[in-house]
BAFI-3210 file (N, C-alpha, C; in Angstrom, 3 decimals, decimal comma, padded with zeros to 6 digits):
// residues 81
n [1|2|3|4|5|6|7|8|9|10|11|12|13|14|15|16|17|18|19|20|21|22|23|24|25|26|27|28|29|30|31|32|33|34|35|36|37|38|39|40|41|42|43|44|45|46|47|48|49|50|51|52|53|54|55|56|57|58|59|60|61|62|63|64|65|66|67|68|69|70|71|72|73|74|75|76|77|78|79|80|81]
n.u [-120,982|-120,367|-121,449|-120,731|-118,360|-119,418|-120,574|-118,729|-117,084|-118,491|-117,324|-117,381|-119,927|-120,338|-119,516|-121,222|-122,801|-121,172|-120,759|-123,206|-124,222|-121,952|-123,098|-125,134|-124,616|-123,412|-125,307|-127,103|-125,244|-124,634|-128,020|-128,151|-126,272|-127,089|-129,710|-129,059|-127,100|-129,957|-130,696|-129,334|-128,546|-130,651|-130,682|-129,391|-130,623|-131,706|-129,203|-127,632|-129,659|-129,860|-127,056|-127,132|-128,861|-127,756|-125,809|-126,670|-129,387|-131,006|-128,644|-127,660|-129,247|-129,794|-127,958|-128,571|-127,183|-126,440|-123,800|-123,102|-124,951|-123,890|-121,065|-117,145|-115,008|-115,359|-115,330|-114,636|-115,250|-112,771|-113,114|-113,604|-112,074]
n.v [213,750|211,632|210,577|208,735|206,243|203,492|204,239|204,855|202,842|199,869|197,163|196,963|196,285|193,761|192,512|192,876|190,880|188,738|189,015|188,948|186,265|185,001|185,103|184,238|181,566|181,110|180,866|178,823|176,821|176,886|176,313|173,861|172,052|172,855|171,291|168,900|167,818|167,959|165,925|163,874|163,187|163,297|163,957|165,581|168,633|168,822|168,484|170,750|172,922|172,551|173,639|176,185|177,458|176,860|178,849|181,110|181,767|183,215|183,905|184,748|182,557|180,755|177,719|174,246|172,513|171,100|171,391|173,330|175,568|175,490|176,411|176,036|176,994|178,414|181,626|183,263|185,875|188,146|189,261|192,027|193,442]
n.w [063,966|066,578|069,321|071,512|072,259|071,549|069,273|067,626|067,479|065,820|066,810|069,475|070,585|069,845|072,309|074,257|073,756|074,371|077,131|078,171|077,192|078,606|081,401|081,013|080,880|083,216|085,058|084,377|084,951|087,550|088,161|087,700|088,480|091,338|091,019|090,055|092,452|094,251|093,678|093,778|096,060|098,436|100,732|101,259|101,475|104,116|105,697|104,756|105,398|108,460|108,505|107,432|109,532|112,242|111,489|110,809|112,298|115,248|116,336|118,910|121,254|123,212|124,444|124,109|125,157|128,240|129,668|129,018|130,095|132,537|134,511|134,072|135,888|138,696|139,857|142,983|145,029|146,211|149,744|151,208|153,992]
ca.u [-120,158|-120,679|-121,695|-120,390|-117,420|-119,922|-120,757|-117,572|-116,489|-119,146|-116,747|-117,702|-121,523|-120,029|-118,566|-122,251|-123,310|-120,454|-121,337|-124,889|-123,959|-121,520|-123,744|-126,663|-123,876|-122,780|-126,499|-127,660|-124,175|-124,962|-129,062|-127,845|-125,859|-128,086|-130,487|-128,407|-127,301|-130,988|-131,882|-128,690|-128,225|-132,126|-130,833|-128,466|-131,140|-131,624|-128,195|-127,799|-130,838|-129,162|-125,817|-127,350|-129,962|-126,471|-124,825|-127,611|-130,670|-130,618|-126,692|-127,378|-130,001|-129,351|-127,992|-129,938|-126,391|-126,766|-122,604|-123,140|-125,216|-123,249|-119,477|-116,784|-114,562|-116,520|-114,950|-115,324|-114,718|-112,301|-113,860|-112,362|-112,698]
ca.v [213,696|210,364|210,472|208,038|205,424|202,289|204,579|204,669|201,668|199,044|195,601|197,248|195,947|192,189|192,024|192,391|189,636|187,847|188,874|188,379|184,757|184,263|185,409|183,520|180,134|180,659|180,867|177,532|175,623|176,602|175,434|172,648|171,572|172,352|170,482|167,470|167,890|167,786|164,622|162,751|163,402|163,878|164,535|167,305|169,700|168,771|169,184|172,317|174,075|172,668|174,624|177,482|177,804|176,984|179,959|182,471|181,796|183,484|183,344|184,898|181,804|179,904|176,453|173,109|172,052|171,051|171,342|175,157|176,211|175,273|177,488|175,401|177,451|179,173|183,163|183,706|187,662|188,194|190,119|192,899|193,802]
ca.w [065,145|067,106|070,695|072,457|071,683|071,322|068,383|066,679|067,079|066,133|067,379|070,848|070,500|069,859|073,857|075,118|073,885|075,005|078,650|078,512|077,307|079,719|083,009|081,137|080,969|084,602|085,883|084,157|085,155|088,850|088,526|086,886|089,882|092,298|090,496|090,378|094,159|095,169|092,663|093,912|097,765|098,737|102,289|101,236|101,539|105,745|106,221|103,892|106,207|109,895|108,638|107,708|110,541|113,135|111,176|111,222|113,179|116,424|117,364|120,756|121,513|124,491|123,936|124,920|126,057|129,547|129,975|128,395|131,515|133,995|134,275|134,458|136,496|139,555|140,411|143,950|144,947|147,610|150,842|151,966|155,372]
c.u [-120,752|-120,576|-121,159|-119,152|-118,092|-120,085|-120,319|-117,118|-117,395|-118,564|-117,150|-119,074|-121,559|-119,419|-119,983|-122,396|-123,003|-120,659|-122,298|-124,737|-123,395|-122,174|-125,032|-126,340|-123,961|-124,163|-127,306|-126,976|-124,879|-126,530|-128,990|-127,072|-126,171|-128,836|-129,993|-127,912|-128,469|-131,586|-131,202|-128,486|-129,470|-131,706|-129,968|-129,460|-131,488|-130,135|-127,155|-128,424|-130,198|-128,079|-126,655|-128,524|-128,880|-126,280|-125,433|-128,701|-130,316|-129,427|-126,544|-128,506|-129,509|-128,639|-128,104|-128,481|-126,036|-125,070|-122,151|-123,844|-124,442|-121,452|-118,289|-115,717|-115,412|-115,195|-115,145|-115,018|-113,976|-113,220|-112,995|-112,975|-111,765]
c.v [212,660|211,060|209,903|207,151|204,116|202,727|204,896|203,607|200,085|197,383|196,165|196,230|194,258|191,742|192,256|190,883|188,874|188,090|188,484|186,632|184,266|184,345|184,364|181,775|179,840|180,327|179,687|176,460|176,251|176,727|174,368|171,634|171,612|171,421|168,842|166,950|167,106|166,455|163,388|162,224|164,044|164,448|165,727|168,301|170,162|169,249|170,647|173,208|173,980|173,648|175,795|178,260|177,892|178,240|181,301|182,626|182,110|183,154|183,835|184,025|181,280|178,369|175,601|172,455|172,104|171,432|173,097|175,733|176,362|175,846|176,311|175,908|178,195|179,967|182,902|185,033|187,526|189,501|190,537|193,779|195,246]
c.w [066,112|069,006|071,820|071,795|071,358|069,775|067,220|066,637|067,186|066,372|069,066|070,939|070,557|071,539|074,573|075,116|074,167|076,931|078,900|078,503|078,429|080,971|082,651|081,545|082,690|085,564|085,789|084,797|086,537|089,304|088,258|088,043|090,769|092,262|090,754|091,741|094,997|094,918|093,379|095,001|098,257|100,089|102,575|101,500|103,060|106,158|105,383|105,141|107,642|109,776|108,540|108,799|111,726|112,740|111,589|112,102|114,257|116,946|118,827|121,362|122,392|124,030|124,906|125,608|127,491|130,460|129,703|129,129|132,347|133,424|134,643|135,870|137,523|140,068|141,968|144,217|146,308|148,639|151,336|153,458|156,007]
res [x|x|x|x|x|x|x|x|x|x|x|x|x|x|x|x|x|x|x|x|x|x|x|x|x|x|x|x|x|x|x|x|x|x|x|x|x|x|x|x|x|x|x|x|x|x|x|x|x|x|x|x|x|x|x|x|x|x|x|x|x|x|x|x|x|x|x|x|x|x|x|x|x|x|x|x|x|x|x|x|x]
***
């Protein structure tokens, strides 16, 4: 009496290996393009690190923009007397 269904039906056992291949394909094709990226466009890797340092690095950081201090609109509160 068989246990499991991999165990009755040994064409089951032939679709690993087709995944394993394919995750092992997809993992070489995208070092393989990095690789070539970094060999062909040396300065891709500076502006690679500026985006993702913009995206994530401290997003509530102040910015050095001198036009981003200053409000452009100025509130005043009315006074009530």
């Amino acid at each position: 009496m068989p246990t499991s269904i991999d165990e009755r039906n040994p064409r089951n056992q032939d679709g690993d290996w087709v995944k394993i291949f394919a995750a092992f394909s997809i993992s070489v094709t995208l070092f393989v393009a990095v690789w070539v990226v970094a060999n062909r466009y040396p300065s891709a890797g500076q502006w690679i690190s500026d985006a993702v340092q913009a995206e994530f690095a401290y997003p509530n950081a102040p910015s050095d923009d001198k036009a981003a201090k200053q409000p452009r609109k100025v509130v005043h509160t009315a006074k009530i007397k």
